[in-house]
N, C-alpha and C positions, 0 to 999 in steps of 0.2 A: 572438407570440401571448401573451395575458394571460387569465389565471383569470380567469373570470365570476363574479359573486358578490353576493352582499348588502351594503350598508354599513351596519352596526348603530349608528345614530347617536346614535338616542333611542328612549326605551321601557324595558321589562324585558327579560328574556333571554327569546327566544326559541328555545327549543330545534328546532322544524320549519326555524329558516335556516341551522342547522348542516352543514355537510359534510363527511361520512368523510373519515377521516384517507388514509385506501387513494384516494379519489375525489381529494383534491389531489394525494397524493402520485405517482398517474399525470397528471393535468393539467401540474405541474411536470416529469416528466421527457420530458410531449411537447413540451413549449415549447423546455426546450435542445436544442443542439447539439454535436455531438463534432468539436471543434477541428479544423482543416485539420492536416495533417501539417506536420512541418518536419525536416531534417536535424540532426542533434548530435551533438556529440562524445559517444564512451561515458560519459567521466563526467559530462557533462551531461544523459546520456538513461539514468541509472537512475532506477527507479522509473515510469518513463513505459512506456507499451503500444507495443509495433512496431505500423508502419501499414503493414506488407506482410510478407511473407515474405523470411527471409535464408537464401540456397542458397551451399555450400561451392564457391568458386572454382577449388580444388585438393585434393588428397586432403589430410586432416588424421589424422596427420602426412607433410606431404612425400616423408617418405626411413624406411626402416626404421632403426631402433636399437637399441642394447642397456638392457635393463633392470636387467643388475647390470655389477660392475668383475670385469673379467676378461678371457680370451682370447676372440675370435674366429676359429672353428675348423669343420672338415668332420665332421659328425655321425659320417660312415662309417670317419674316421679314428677315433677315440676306441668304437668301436662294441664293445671289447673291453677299453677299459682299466676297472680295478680298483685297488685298495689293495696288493694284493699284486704284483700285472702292471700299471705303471702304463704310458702310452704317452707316448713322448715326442716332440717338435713343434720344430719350429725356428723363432724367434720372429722372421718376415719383417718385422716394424716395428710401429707403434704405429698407432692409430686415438683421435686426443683428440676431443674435443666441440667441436663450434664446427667444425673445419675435414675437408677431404677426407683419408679415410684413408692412411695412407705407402705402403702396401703392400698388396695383395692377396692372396688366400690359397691359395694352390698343395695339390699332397698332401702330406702330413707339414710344413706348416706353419702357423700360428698368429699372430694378430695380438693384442695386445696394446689393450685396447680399454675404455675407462670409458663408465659409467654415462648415457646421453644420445646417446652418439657415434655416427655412421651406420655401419651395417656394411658392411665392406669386402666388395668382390666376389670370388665363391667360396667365403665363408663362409653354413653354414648354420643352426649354433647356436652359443651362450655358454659356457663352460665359466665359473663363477662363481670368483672367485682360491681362496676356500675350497679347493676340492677341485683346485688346483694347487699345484705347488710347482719352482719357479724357480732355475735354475744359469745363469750367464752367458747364455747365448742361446738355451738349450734350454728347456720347459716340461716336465713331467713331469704330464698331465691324470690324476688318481685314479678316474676313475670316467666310465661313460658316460651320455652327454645324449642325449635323440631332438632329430632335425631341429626347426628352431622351437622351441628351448629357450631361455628369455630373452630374446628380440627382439619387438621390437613395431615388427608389419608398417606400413608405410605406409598408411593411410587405414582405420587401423584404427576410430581415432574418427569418421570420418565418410569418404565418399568424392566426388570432385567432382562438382556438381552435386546434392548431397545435400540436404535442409531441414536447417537447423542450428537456426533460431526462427522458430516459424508468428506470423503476425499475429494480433495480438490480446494476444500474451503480454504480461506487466509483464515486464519487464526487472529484474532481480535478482544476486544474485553469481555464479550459475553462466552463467548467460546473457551478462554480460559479459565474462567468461573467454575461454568458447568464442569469441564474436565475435573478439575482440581475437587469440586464437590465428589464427583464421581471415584476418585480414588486414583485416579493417574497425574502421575507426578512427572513424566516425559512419553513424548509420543515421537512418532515417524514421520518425520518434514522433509523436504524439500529444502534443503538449507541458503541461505542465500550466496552467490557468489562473489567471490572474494576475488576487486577489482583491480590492478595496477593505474595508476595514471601517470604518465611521464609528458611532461613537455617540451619542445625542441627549440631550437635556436641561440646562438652564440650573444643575440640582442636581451637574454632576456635575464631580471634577476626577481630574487622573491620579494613578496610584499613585506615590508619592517626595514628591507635592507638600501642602503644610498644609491639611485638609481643616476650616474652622472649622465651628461649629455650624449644621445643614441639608444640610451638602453630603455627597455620597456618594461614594467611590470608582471610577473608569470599572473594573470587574470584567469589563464583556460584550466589550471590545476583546481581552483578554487569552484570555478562555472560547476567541471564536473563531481568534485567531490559533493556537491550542494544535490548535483542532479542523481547522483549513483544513491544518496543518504534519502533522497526523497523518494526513491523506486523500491527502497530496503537491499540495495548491495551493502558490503563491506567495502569502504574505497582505502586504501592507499595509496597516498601520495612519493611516488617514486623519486619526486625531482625533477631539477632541468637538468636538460641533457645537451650538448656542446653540436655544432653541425657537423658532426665525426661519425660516418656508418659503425666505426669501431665503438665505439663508444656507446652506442645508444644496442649494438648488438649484446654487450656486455651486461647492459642496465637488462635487458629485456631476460636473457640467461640467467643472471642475477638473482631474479623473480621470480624464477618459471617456479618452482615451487610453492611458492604461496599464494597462485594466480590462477581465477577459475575465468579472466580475460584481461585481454590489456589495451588500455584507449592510451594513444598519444597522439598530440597537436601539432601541428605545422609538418612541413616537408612530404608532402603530395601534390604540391602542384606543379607547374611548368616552371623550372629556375634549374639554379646549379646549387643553388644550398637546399635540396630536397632529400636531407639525412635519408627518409625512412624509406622512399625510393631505393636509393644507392647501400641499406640494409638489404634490404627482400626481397626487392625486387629479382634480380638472378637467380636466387634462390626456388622462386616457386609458389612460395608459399603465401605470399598477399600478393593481389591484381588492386591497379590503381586504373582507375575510373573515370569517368566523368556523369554525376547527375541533372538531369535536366531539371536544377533547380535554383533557387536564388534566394539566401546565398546556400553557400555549402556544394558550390559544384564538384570541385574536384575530392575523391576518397577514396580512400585504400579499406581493405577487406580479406581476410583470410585467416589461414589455422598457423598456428608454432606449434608443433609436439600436439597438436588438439587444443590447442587453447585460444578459443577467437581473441582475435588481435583488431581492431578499427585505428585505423588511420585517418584521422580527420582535418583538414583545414587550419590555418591558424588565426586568422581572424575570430573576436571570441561570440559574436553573432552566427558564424556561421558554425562556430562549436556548439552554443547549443539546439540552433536548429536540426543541425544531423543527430546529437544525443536525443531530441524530442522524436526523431523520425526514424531511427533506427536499432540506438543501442539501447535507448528503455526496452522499448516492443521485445527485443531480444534479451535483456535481463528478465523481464517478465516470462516471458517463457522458459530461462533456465529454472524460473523459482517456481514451476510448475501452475502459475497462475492462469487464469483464461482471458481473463480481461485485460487485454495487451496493450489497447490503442487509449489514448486521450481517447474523451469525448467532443462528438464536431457538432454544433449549432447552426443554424442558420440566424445573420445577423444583417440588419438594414446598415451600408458604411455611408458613412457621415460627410467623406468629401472623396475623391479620385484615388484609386492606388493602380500606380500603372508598373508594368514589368514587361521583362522582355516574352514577346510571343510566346518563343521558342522553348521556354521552361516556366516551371512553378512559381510561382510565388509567394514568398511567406513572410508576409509582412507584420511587425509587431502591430497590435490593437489592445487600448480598452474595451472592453466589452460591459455595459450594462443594461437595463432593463426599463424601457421607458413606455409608460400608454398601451402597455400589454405584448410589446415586442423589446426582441432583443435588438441592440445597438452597436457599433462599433465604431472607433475614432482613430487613426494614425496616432503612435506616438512618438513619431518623428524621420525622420530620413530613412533612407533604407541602408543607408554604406552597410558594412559588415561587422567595421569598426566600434561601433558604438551601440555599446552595452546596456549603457544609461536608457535606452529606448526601450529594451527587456523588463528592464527593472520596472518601468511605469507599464509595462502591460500583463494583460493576464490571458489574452489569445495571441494567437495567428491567423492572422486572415487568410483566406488560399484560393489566389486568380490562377485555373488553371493552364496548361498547353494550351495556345490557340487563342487565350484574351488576354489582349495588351493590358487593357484598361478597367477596371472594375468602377463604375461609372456613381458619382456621388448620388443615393437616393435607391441601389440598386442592392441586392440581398448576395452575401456570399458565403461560404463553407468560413465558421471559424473554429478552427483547436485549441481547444481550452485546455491551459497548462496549469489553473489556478482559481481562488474562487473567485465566481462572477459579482457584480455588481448589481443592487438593486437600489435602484432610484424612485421608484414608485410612491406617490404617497396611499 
């Protein structure tokens, strides 16, 4: 399925061909798809969503045991020892960890028992070693324990047949704990998908390499491998690609195999070196755009063979505002997640952020926490160009359609890309 759209090709701006950010932003997340499951080992399937429900095979834990080093003993025995009248136990053998106990526990006897160990049968509490004190083979317990003192019953954490992790969950460090305790060693994930990134333009060369006078550094490869790494895609970096429709259809071909989507920069907007236009455009298969927003207006969208393809801007402010507004929410949903969107605050701004009427505004912000409210501060220009203003912020401020101006001392929607700040003392 491909975004319908306008192709702004020639003319002025038209602001009536614009389309809400909200109206693409649901177009794209009906087009993807959420990955067929696959099996994986634990440590290949953190961070990825269970694609079923995992129920406990056996009571977890197995076997009851002891919680501290000590004796295991008959609660009824000990039911009167004290400090001064202590009781004493004849110590029928040992009970270690890891193996079956030596010995069982009679009346007036006592096993000898650490920390982890299963408790021997006819024991029914711990005596902790603290409150014993030990002669050749005798115990002398100080004080009395109730029944179920120190043992941790069997299936206590969980009992068989139990849910251990409903589908849906991300997989994280407790979740792989418990699996792994449980006895499964791979489960059914949602695997994450495996990203292309290509970048366009004849100007551009890579970082490390002599950049002579004209050419510019590939920045938008690096933007999104940082953004794809922090969503949990797999990114590959394809390269830059030359302003040649030939060329960039080759790269794309290239890939289609080991590509579950493919983001490439520049060549979407109004010019004549608009490679990914003069690719796919004829073809069908991506629609080039205009969003009603700032920056990141102009963007391409659609299937190769079924494999979303995003066509983004080349300015690298407005590359990651479209990767924040469109292709995470859409990576999250191929990885079967729920939770798609940033999280939006409301923040008091600090001085004017103005934008054009007619579209969005997504201005870089500090955001921090002062006097029991959230905060927000410009961290600098808006151009599209510069990057450096991303990097000192950790929201986006957002003046909608219809307000020029978001007026210094006045509260707005911020999406928070990163952790916030607290200033509070």
């Amino acid at each position: 399925m491909s975004i319908s759209g306008t192709d702004p090709s020639h003319g002025h701006e038209d602001t009536s061909a614009m389309r809400p950010v909200e109206e693409v932003q649901a177009a794209v997340l009906a087009s993807v798809r959420t990955l067929s499951p696959i099996e994986l080992h634990l440590q290949e399937a953190y961070g990825c969503v269970l694609a079923g429900d995992v129920t406990a095979e056996l009571d977890m834990p197995a076997f009851a045991s002891a919680a501290m080093d000590g004796f295991a003993v008959r609660a009824s025995d000990i039911a009167t020892a004290s400090t001064d009248d202590p009781v004493a136990l004849r110590i029928a053998g040992r009970a270690p960890v890891g193996r079956m106990p030596e010995a069982t526990v009679g009346a007036g006897e006592a096993v000898r028992i650490a920390t982890g160990a299963p408790i021997p049968a006819g024991a029914d509490c711990i005596a902790p070693i603290e409150h014993c004190e030990v002669r050749d083979d005798v115990v002398r317990v100080l004080r009395s324990f109730p029944e179920g003192s120190s043992i941790r019953p069997a299936g206590q954490d969980a009992k068989a047949g139990a849910l251990l992790v409903p589908a849906g969950r991300r997989l994280s460090a407790p979740e792989l704990g418990l699996l792994a305790s449980s006895g499964h060693a791979s489960v059914l994930v949602h695997p994450r998908p495996r990203v292309v990134v290509l970048s366009t333009g004849d100007e551009l060369v890579g970082p490390g390499r002599p950049a002579p006078f004209g050419k510019v550094r590939d920045a938008n490869s690096f933007t999104l491998y940082g953004g794809l790494r922090d969503a949990g895609a797999v990114p590959y970096l394809g390269g830059i690609v030359g302003d040649e429709a030939d060329q960039l259809k080759e790269a794309v071909l290239g890939f289609s195999t080991r590509a579950d989507m493919f983001i490439s920069s520049g060549g979407v907007s109004v010019g004549e070196r608009d490679v990914v236009k003069k690719a796919f455009f004829r073809r069908g298969d991506i629609d080039f755009y205009r969003v009603a927003m700032q920056p990141g207006m102009p963007q391409g969208f659609g299937m190769i063979e079924d494999t979303p393809y995003f066509g983004l801007p080349g300015n690298p402010v407005s590359v990651f505002v479209s990767f924040e507004l469109f292709i995470r929410p859409a990576l999250l949903k191929m990885m079967g997640r729920r939770d798609i969107f940033r999280p939006v605050i409301w923040a008091l701004v600090e001085s004017d952020i103005t934008g054009p009427r007619a579209k969005t505004m997504f201005q870089r912000v500090r955001v921090w926490r002062e006097k029991g409210e959230w905060r927000a501060a410009s961290t600098g220009p808006t151009a599209s160009n510069l990057l450096g203003t991303v990097v000192k912020a950790n929201g986006l401020a957002i003046v909608p359609v219809g307000t020029e101006t978001a007026a210094a001392g006045s509260r707005v929607k911020v999406m928070v890309f990163r952790a916030l700040e607290d200033e509070e003392s």
